[in-house]
C-alpha positions in Angstrom: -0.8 9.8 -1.8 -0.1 8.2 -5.0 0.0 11.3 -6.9 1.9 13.4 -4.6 4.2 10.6 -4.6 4.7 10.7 -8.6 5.2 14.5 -7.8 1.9 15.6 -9.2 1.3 19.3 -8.0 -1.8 19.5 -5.3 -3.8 21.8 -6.9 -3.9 19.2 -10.5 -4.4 16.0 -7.8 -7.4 18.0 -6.4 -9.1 19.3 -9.4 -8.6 15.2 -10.3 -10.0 14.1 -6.9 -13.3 16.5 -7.4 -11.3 18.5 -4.1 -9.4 21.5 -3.0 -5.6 21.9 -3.2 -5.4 22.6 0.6 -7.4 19.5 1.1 -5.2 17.9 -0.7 -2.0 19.3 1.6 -4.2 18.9 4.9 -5.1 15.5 4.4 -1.7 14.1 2.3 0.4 16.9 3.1 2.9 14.6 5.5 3.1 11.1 5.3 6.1 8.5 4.8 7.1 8.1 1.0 8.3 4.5 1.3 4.9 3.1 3.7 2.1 2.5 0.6 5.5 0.9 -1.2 6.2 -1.2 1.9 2.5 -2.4 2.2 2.1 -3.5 -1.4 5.1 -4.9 -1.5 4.2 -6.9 1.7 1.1 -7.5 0.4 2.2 -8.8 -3.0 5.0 -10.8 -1.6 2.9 -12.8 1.4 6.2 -14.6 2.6 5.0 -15.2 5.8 1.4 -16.8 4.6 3.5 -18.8 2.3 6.1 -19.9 4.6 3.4 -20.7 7.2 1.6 -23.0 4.0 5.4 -24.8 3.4 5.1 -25.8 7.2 1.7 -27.4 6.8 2.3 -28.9 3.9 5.6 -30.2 5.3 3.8 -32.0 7.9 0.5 -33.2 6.0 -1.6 -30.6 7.1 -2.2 -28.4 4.1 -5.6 -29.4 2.9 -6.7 -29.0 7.0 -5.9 -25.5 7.1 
């Protein structure tokens, strides 16, 4: 997904990947541009994780959890 992302033709991603060109477009062929952004993003971020740590912290629970 990465590479079709950076616009890397299939054929160039499979002979990378060890795979075939129409493995590449049957496998990665349709997905959502913006999802593996959104997940690292999420993942790098962890505002919820943190927030939820603020709370404990806030009420002397930090080193419990």
């Amino acid at each position: 997904m990465w590479l079709k992302i950076e616009g890397v033709s299939a054929w160039l991603s499979g002979q990378h990947l060890g795979c075939s060109a129409e493995t590449i477009e049957t496998r990665y062929g349709t997905f959502d541009d913006h999802g593996p952004f959104e997940i690292a993003d999420a993942l790098a971020r962890g505002a919820k994780q943190k927030a939820a740590a603020r709370r404990l912290d806030a009420v002397g629970l930090a080193d419990v959890a």
